[in-house]
mmCIF entry with sequence, helices, sheets and N, C-alpha, C, O atoms, coordinates in Angstrom:
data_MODEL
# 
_entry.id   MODEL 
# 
_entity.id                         1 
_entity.type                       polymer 
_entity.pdbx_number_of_molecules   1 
# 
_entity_poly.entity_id                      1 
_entity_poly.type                           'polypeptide(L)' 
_entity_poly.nstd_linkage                   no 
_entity_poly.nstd_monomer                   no 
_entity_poly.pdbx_seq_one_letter_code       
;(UNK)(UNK)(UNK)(UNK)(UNK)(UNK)(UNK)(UNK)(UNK)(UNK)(UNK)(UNK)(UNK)(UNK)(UNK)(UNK)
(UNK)(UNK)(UNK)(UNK)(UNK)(UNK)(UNK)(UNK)(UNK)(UNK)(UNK)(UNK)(UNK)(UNK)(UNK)(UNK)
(UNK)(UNK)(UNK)(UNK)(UNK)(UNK)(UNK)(UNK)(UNK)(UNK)(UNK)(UNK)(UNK)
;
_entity_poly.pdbx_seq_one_letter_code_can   XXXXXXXXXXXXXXXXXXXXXXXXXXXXXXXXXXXXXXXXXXXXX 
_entity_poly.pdbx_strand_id                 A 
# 
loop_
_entity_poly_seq.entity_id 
_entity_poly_seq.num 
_entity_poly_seq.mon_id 
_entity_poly_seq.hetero 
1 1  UNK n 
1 2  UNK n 
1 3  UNK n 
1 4  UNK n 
1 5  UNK n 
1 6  UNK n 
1 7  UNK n 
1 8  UNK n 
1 9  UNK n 
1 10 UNK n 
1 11 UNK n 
1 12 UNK n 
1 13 UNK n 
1 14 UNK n 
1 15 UNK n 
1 16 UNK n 
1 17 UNK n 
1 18 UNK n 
1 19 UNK n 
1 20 UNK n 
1 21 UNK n 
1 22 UNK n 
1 23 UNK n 
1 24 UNK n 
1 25 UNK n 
1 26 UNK n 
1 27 UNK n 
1 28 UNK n 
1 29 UNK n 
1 30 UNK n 
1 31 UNK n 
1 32 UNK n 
1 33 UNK n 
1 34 UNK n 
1 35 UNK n 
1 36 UNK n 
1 37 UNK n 
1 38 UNK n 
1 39 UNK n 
1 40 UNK n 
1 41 UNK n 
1 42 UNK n 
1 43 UNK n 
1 44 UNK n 
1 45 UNK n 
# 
_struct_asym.id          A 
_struct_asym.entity_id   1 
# 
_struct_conf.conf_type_id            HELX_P 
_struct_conf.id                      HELX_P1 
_struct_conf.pdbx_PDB_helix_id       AA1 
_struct_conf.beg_label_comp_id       UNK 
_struct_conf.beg_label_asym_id       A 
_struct_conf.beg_label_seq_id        10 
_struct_conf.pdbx_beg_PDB_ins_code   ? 
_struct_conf.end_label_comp_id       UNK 
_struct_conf.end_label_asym_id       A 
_struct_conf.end_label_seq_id        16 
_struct_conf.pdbx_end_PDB_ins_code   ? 
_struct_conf.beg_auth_comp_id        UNK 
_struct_conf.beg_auth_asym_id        A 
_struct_conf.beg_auth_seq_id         10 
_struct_conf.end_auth_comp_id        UNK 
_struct_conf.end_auth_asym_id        A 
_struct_conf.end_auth_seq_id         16 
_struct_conf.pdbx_PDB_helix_class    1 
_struct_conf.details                 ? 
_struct_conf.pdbx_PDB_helix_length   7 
# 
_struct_conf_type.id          HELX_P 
_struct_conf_type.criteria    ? 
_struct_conf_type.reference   ? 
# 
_struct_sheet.id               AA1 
_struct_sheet.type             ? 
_struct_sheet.number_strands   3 
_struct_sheet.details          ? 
# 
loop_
_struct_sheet_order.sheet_id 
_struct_sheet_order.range_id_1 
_struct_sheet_order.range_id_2 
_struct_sheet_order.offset 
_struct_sheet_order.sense 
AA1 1 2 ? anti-parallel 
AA1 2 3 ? anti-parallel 
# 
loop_
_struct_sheet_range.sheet_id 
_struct_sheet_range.id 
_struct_sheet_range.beg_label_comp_id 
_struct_sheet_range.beg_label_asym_id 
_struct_sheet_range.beg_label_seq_id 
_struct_sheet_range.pdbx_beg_PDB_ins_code 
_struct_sheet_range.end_label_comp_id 
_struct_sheet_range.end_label_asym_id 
_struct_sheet_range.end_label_seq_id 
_struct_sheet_range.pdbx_end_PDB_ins_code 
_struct_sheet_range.beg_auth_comp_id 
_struct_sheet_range.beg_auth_asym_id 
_struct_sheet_range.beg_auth_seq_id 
_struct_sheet_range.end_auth_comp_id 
_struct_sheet_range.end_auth_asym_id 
_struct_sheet_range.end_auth_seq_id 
AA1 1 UNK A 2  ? UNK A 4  ? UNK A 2  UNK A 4  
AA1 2 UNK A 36 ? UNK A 38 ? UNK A 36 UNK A 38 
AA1 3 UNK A 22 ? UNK A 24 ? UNK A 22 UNK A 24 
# 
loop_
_atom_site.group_PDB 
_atom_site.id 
_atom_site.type_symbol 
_atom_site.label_atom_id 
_atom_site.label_alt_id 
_atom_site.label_comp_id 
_atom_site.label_asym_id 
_atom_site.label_entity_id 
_atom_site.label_seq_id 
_atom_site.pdbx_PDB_ins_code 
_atom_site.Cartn_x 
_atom_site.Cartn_y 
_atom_site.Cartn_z 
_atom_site.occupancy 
_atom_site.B_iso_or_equiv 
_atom_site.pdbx_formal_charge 
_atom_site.auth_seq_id 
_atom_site.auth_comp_id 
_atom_site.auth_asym_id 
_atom_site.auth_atom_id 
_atom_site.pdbx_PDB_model_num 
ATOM 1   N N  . UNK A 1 1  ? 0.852  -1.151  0.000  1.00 0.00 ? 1  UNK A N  1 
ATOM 2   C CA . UNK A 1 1  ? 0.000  0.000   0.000  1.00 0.00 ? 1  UNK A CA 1 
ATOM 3   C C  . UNK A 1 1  ? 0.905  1.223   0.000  1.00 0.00 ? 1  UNK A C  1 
ATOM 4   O O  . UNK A 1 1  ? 1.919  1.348   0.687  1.00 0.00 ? 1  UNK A O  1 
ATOM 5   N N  . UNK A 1 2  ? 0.271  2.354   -1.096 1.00 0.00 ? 2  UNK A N  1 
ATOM 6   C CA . UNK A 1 2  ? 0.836  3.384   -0.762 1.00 0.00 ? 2  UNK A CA 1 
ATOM 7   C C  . UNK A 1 2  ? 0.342  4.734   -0.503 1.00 0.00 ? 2  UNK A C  1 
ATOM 8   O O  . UNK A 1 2  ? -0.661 5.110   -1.111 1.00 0.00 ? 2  UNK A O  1 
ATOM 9   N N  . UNK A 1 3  ? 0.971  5.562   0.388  1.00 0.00 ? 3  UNK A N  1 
ATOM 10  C CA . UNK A 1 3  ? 0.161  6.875   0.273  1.00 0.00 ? 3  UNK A CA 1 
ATOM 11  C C  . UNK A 1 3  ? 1.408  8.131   0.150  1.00 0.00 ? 3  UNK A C  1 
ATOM 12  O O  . UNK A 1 3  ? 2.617  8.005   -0.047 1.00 0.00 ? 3  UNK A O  1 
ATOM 13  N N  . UNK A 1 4  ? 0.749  9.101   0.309  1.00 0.00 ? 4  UNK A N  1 
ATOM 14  C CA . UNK A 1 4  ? 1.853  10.940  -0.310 1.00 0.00 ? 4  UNK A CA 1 
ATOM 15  C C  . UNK A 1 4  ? 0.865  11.712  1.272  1.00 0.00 ? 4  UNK A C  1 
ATOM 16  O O  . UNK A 1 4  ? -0.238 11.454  1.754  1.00 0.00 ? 4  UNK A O  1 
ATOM 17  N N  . UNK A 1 5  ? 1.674  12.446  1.546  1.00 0.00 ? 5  UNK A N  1 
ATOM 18  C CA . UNK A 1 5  ? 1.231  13.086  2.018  1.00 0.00 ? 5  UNK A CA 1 
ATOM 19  C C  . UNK A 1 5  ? 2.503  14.704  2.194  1.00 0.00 ? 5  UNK A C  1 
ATOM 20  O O  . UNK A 1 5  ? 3.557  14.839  1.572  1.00 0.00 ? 5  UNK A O  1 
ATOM 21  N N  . UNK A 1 6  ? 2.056  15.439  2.962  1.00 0.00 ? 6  UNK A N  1 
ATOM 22  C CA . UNK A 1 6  ? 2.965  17.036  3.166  1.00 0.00 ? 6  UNK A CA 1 
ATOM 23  C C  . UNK A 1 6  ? 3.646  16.901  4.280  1.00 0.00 ? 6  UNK A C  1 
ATOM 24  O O  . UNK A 1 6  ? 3.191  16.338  5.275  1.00 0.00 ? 6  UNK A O  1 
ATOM 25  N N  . UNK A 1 7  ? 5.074  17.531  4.184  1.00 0.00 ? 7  UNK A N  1 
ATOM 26  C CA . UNK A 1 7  ? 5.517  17.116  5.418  1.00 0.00 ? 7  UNK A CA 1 
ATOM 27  C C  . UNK A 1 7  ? 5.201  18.257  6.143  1.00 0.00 ? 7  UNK A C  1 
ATOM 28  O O  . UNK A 1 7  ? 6.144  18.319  6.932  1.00 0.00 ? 7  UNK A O  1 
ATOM 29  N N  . UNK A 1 8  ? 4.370  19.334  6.412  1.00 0.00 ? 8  UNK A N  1 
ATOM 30  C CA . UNK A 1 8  ? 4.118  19.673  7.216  1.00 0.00 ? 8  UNK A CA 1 
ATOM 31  C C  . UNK A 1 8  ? 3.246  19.149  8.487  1.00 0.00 ? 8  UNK A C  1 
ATOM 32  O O  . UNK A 1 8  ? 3.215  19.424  9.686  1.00 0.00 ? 8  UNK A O  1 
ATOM 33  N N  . UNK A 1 9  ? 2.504  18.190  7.560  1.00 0.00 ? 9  UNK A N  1 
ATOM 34  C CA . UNK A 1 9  ? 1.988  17.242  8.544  1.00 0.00 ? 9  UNK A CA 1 
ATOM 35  C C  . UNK A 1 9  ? 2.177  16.445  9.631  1.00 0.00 ? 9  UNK A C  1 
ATOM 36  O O  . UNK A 1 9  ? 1.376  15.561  9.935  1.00 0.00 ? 9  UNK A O  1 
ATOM 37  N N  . UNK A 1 10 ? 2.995  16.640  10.134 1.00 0.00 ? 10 UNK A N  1 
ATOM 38  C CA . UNK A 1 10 ? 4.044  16.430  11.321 1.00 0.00 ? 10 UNK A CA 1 
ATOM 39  C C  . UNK A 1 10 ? 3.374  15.001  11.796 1.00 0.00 ? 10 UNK A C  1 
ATOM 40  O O  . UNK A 1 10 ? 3.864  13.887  11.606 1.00 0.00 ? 10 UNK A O  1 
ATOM 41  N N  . UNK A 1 11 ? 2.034  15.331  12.513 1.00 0.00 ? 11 UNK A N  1 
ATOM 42  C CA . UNK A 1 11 ? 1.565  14.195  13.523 1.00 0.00 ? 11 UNK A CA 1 
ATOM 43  C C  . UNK A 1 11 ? 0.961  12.926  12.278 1.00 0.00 ? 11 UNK A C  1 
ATOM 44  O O  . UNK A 1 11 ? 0.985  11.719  12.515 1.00 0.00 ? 11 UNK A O  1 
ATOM 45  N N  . UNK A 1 12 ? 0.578  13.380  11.303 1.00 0.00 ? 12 UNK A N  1 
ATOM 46  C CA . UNK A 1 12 ? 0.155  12.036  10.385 1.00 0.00 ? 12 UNK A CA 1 
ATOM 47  C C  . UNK A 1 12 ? 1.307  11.182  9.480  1.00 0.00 ? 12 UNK A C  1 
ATOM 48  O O  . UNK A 1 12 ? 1.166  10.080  8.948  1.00 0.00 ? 12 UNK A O  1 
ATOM 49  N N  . UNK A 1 13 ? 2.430  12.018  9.487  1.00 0.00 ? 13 UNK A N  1 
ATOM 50  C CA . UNK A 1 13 ? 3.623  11.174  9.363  1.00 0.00 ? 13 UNK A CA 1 
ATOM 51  C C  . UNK A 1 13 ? 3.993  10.312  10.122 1.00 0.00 ? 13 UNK A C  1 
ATOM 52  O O  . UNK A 1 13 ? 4.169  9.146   9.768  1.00 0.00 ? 13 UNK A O  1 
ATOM 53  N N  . UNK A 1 14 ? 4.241  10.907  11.735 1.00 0.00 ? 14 UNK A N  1 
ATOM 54  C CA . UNK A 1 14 ? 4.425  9.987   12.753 1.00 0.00 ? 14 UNK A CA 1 
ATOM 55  C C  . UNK A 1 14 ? 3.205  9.111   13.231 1.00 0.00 ? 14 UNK A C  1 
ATOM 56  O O  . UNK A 1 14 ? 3.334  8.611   14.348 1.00 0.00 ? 14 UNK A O  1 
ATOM 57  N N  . UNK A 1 15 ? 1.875  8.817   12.448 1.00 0.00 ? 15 UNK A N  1 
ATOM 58  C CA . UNK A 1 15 ? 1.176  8.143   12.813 1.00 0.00 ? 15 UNK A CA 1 
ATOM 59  C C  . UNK A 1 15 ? 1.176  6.496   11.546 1.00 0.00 ? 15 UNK A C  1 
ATOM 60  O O  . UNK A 1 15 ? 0.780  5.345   11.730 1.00 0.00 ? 15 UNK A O  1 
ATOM 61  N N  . UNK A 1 16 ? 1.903  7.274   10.179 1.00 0.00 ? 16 UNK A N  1 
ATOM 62  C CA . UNK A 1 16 ? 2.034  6.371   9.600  1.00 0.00 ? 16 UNK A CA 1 
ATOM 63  C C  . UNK A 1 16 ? 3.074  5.470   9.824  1.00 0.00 ? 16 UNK A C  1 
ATOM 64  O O  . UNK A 1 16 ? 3.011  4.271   9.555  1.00 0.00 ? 16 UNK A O  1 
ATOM 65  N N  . UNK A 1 17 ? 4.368  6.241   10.488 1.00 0.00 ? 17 UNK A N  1 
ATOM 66  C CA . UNK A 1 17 ? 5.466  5.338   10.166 1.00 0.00 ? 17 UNK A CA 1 
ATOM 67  C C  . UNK A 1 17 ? 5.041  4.739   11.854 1.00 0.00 ? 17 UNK A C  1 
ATOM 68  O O  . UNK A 1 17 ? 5.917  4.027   12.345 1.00 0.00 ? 17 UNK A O  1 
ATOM 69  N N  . UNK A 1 18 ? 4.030  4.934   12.561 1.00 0.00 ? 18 UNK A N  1 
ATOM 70  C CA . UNK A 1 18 ? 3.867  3.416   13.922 1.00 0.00 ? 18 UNK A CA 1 
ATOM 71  C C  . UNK A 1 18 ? 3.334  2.661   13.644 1.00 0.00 ? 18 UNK A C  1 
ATOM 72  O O  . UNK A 1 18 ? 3.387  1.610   14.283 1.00 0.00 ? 18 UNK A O  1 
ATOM 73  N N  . UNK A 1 19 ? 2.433  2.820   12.395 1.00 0.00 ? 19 UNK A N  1 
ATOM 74  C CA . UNK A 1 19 ? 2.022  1.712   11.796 1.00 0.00 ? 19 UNK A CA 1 
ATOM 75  C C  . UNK A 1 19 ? 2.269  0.899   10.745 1.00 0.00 ? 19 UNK A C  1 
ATOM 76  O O  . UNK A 1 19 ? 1.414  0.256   10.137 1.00 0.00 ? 19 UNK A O  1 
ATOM 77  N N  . UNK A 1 20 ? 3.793  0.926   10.457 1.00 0.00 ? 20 UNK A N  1 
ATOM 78  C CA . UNK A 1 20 ? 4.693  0.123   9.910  1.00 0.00 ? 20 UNK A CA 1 
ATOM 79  C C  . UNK A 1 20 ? 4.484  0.760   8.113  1.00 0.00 ? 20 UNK A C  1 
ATOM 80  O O  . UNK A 1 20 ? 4.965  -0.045  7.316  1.00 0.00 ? 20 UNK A O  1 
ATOM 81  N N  . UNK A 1 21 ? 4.274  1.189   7.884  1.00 0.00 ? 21 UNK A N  1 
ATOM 82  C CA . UNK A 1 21 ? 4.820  2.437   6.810  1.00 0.00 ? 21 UNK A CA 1 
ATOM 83  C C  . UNK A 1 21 ? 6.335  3.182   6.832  1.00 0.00 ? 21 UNK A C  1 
ATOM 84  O O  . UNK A 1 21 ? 6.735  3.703   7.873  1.00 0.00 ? 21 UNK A O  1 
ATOM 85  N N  . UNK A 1 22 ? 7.134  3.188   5.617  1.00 0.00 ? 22 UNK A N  1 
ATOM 86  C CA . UNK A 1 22 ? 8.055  3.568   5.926  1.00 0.00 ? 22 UNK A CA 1 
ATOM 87  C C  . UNK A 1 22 ? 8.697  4.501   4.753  1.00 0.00 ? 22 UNK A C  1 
ATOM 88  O O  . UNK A 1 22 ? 8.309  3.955   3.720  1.00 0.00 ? 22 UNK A O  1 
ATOM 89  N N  . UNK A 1 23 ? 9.226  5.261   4.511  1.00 0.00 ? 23 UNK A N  1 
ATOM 90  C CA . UNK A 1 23 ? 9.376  6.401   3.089  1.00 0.00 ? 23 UNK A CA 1 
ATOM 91  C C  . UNK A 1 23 ? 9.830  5.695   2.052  1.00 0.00 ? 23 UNK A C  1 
ATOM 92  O O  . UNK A 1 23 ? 10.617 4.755   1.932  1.00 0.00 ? 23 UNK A O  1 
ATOM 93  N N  . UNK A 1 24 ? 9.197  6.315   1.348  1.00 0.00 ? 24 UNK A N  1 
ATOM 94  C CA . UNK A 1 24 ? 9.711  5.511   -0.853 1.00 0.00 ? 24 UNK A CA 1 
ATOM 95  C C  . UNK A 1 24 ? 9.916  6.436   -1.003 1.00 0.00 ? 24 UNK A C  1 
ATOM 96  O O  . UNK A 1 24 ? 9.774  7.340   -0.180 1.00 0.00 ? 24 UNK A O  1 
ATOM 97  N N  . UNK A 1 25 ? 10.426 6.555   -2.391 1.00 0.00 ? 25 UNK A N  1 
ATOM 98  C CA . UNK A 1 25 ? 10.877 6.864   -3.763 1.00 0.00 ? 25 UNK A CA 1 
ATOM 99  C C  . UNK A 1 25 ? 9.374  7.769   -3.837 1.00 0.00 ? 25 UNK A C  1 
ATOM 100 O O  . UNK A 1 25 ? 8.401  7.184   -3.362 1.00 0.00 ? 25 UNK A O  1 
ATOM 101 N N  . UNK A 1 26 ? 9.134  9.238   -4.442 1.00 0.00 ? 26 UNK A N  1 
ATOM 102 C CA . UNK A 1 26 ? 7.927  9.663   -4.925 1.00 0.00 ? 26 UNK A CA 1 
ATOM 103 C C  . UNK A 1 26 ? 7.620  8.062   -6.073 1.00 0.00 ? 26 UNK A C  1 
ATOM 104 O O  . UNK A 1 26 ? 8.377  7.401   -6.784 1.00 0.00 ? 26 UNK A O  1 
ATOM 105 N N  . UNK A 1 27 ? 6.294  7.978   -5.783 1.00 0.00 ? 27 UNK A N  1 
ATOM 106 C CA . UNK A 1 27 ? 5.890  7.208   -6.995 1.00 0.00 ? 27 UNK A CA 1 
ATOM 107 C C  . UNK A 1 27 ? 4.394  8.054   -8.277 1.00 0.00 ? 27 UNK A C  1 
ATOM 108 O O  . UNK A 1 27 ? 3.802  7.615   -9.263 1.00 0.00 ? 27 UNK A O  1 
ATOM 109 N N  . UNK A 1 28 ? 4.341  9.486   -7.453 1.00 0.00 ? 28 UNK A N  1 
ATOM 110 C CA . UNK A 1 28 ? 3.479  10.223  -8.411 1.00 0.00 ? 28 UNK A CA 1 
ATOM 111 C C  . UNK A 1 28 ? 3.914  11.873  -8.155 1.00 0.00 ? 28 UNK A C  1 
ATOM 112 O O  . UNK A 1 28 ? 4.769  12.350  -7.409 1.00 0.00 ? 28 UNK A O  1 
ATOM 113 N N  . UNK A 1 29 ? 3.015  12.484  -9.039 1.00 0.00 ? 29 UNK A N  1 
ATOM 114 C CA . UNK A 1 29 ? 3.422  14.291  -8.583 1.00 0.00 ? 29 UNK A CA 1 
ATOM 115 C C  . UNK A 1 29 ? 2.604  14.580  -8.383 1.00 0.00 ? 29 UNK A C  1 
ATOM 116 O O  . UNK A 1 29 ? 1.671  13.943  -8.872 1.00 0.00 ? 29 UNK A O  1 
ATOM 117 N N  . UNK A 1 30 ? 2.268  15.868  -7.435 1.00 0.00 ? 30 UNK A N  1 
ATOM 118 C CA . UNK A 1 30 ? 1.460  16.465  -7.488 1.00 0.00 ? 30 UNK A CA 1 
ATOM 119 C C  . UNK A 1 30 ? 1.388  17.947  -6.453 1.00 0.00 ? 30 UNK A C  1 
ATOM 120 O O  . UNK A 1 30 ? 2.297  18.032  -5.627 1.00 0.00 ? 30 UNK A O  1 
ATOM 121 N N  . UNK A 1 31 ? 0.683  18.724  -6.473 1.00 0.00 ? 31 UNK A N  1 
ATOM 122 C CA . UNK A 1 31 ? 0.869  20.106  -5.694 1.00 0.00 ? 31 UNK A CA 1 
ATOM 123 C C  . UNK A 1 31 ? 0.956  19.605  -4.356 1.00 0.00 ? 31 UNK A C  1 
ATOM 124 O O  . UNK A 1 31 ? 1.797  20.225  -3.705 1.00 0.00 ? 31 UNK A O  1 
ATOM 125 N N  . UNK A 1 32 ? 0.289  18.557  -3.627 1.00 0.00 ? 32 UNK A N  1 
ATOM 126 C CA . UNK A 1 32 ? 0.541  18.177  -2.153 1.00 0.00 ? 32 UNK A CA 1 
ATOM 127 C C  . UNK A 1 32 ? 1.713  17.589  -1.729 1.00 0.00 ? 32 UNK A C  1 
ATOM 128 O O  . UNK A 1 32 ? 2.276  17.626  -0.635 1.00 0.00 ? 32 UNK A O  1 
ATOM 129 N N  . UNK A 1 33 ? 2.121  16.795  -3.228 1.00 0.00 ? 33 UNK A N  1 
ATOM 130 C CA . UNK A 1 33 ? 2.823  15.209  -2.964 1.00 0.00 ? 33 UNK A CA 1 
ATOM 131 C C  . UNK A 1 33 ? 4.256  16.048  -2.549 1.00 0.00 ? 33 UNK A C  1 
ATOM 132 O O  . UNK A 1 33 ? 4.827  16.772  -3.364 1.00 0.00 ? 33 UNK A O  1 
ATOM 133 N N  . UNK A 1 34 ? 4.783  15.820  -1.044 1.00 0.00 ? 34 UNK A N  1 
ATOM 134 C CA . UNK A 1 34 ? 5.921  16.350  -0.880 1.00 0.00 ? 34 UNK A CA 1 
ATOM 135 C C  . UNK A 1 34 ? 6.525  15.106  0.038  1.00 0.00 ? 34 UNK A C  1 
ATOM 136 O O  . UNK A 1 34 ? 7.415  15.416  0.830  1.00 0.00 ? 34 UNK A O  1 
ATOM 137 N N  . UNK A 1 35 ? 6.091  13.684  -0.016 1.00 0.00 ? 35 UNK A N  1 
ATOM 138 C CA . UNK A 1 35 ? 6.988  12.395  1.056  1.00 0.00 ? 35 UNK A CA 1 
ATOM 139 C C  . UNK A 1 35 ? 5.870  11.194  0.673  1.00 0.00 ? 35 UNK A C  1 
ATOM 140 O O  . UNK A 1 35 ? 4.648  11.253  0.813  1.00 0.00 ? 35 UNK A O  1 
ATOM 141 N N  . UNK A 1 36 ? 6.541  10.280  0.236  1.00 0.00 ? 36 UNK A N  1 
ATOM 142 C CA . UNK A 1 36 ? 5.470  9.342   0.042  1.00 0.00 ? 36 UNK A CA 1 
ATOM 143 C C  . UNK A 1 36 ? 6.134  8.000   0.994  1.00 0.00 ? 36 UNK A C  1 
ATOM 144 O O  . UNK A 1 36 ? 7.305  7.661   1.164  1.00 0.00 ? 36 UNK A O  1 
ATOM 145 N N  . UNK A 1 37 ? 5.005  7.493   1.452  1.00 0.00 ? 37 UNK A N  1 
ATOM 146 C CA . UNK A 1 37 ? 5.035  6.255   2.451  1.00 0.00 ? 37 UNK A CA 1 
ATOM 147 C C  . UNK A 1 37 ? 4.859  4.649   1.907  1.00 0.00 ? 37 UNK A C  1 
ATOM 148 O O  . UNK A 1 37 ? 3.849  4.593   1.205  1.00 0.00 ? 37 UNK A O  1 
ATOM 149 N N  . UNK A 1 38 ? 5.291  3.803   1.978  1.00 0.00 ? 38 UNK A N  1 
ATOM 150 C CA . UNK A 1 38 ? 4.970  2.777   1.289  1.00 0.00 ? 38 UNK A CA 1 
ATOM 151 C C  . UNK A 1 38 ? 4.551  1.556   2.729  1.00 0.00 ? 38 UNK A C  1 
ATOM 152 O O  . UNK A 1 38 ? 4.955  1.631   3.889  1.00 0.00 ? 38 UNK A O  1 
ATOM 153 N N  . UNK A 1 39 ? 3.670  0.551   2.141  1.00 0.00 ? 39 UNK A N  1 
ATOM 154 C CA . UNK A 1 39 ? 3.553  -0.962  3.284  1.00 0.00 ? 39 UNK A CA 1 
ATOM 155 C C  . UNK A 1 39 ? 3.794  -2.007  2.732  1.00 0.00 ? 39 UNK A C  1 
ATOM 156 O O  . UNK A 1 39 ? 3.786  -1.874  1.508  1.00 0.00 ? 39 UNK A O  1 
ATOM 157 N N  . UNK A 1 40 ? 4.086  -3.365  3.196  1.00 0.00 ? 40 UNK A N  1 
ATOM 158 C CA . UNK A 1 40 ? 3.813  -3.874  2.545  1.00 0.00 ? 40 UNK A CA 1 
ATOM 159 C C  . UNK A 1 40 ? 2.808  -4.862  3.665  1.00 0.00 ? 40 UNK A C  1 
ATOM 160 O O  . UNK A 1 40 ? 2.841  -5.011  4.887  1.00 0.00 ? 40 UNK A O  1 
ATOM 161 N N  . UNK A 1 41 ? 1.908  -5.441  2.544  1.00 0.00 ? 41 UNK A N  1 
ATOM 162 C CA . UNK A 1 41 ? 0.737  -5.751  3.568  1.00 0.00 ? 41 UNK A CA 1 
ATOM 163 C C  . UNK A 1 41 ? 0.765  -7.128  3.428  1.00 0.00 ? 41 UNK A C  1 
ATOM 164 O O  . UNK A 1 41 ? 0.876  -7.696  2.342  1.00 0.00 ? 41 UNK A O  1 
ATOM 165 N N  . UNK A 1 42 ? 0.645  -7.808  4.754  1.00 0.00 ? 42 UNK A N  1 
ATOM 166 C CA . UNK A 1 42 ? 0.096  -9.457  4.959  1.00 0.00 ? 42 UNK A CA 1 
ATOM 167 C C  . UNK A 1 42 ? -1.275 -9.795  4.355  1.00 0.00 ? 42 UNK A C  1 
ATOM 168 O O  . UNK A 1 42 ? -2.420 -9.343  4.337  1.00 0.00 ? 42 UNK A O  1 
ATOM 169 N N  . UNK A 1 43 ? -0.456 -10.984 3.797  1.00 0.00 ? 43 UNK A N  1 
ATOM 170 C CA . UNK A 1 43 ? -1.945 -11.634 2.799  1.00 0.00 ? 43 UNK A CA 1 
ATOM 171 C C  . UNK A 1 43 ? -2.731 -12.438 3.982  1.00 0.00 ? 43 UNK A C  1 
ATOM 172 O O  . UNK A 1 43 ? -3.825 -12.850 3.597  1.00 0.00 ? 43 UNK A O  1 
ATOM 173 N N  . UNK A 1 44 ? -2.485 -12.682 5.038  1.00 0.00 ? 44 UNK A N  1 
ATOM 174 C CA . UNK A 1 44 ? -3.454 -12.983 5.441  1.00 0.00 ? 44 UNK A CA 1 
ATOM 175 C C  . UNK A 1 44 ? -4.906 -11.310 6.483  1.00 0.00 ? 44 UNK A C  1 
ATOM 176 O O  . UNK A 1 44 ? -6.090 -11.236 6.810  1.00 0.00 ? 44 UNK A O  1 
ATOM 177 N N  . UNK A 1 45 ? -4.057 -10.707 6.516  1.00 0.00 ? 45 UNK A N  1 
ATOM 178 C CA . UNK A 1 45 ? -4.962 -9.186  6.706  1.00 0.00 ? 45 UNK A CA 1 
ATOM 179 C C  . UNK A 1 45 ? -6.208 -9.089  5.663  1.00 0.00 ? 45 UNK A C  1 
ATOM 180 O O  . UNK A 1 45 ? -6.937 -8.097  5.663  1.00 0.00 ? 45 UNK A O  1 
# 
């Protein structure tokens, strides 16, 4: 799974990376896209 978000966003960064999200590579552009997060998710979830 992936998401973008702003790094001004301080507290939803640190809410992604406790939930095992961790920074990629941009994988799109856009006026918000300033840090993108990647997961990788259990097939049994």
């Amino acid at each position: 799974m992936v998401l973008n978000t702003r790094l001004d966003l301080v507290e939803a960064r640190s809410l992604y990376v406790r939930h095992g999200y961790r920074e990629i590579p941009a994988y799109c552009t856009g006026l918000y896209v300033e840090i993108c997060y990647g997961k990788d998710l259990d097939p049994a979830d």
